[in-house]
C-alpha positions in Angstrom: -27.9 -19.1 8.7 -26.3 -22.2 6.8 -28.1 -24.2 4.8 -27.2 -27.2 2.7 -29.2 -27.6 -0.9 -28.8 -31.0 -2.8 -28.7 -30.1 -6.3 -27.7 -32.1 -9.3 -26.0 -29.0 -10.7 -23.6 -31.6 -12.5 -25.4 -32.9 -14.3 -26.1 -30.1 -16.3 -22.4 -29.4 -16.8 -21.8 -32.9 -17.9 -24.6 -32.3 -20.9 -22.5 -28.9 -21.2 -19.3 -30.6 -21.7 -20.3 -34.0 -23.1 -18.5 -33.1 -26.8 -15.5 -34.0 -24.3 -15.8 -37.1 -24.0 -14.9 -37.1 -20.3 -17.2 -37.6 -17.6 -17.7 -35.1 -14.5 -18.2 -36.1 -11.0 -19.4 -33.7 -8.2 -17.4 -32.9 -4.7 -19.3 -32.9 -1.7 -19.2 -29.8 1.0 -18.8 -31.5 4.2 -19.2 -28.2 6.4 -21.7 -27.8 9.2 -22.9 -31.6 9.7 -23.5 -30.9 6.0 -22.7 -33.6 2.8 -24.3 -31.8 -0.2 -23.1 -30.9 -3.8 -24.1 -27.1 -3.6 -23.4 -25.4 -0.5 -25.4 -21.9 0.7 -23.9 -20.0 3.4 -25.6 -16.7 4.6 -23.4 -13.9 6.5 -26.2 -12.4 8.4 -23.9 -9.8 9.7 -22.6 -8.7 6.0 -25.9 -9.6 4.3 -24.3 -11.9 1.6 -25.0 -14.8 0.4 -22.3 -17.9 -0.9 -23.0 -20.7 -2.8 -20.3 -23.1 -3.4 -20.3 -26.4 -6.0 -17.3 -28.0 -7.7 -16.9 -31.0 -10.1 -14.1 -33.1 -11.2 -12.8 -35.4 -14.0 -10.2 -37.8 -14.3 -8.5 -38.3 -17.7 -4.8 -38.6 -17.0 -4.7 -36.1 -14.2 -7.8 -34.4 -12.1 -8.9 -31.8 -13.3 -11.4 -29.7 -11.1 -13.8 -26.7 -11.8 -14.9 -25.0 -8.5 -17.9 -22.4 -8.4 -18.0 -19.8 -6.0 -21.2 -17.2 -6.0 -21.5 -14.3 -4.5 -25.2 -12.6 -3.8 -24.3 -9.1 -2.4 -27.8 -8.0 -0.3 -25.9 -4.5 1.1 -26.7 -1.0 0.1 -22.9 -0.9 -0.4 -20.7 -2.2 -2.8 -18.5 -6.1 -1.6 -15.0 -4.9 -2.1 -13.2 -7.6 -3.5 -9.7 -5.7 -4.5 -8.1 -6.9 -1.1 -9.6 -10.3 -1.3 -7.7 -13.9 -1.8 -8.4 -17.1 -2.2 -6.0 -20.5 -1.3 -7.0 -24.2 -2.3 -5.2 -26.6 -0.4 -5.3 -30.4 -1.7 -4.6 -33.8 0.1 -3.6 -35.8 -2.6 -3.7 -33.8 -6.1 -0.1 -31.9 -6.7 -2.0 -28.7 -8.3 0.1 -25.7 -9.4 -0.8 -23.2 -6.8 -1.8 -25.5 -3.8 -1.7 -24.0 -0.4 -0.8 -20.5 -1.5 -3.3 -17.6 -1.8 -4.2 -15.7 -5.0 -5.8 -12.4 -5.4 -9.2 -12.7 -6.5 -10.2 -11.6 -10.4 -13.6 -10.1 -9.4 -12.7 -6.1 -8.1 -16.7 -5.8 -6.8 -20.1 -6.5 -6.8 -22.5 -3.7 -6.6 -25.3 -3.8 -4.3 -27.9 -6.1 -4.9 -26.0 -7.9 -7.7 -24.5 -11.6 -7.8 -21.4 -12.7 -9.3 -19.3 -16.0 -9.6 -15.6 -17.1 -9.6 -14.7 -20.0 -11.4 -12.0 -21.8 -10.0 -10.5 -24.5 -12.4 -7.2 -26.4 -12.2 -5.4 -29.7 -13.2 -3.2 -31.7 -11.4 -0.3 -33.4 -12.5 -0.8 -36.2 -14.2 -1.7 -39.6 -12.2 1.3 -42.2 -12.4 -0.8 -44.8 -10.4 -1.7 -48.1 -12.6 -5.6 -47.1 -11.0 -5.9 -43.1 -11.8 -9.4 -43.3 -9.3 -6.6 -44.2 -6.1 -5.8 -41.0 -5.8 -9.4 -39.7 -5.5 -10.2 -42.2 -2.6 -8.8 -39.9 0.1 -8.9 -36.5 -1.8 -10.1 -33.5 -0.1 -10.1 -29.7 -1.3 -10.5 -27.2 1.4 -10.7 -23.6 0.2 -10.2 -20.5 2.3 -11.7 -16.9 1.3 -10.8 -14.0 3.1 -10.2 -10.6 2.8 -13.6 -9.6 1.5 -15.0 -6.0 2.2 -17.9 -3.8 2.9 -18.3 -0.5 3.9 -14.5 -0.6 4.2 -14.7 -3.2 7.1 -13.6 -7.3 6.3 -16.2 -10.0 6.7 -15.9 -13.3 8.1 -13.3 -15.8 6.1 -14.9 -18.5 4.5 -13.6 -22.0 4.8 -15.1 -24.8 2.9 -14.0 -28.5 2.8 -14.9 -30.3 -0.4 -14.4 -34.2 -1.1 -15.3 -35.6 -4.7 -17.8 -38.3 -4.9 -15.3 -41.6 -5.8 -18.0 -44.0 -8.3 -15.5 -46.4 -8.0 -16.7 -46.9 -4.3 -20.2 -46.8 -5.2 -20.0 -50.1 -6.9 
């Protein structure tokens, strides 16, 4: 069962971060005729739960924060210890784009939810209009290799493109 939930989950982090002084815009997930800022996936067949979100600034470079949560419904233990996860970006040169990375969470015991935070910054933006850039942006991040009862569950694939206010004018 997919679902798509329209939160303003944002917004809270902008009030979090406003000592910044930069603002925060949200990604959509466009996955499953789906354009929503939080993103709820059910694996029926593992009996877990995802929720994705991200955000984004622009101050120089892009800098994005993703969120990835993890509700673990099984009466075992999601083995995390062989999982990975890859970002690959259009248009924002990021450190580790397109390669995977061994996830920093080792489990989540039954019944318990945890989240991976995601954040990275781009190389700086040498365009005279730093939002350019953003126009045809897209994040798509892969998770795979996650466990339980010693048997991997289906990859995840979630495409994310940030909400551009410069087109919303």
């Amino acid at each position: 069962m997919r679902r798509c939930l329209e939160m303003r989950m944002w917004s809270v982090l902008v009030v979090f971060f406003a000592g910044c002084g930069t603002s925060l815009y949200p990604y959509r997930v466009m996955n499953d005729d789906c354009s929503c800022e939080v993103f709820r996936v059910r694996d029926e067949k593992a009996n877990v739960v995802y929720s994705f979100s991200a955000v984004y600034s622009v101050d120089g470079a892009m800098k994005t924060r993703i969120t990835v949560s993890m509700q673990n419904n099984n009466t075992d233990t999601l083995d995390l210890s062989l999982a990975y996860v890859r970002l690959s970006s259009r248009n924002i040169s990021y450190r580790y784009n397109g390669k995977f990375l061994a996830l920093t969470i080792a489990g989540i015991p039954p019944g318990k939810e945890r989240a991976l935070i995601l954040e990275g910054e781009g190389e700086e933006v040498k365009e005279a209009d730093p939002w350019r850039p953003v126009a045809g942006e897209e994040l798509v991040l892969t998770l795979k290799g996650v466990r339980v009862h010693r048997k991997t569950i289906a990859t995840q694939v979630v495409r994310f493109v940030p909400h551009n206010p410069k087109l919303s004018l």
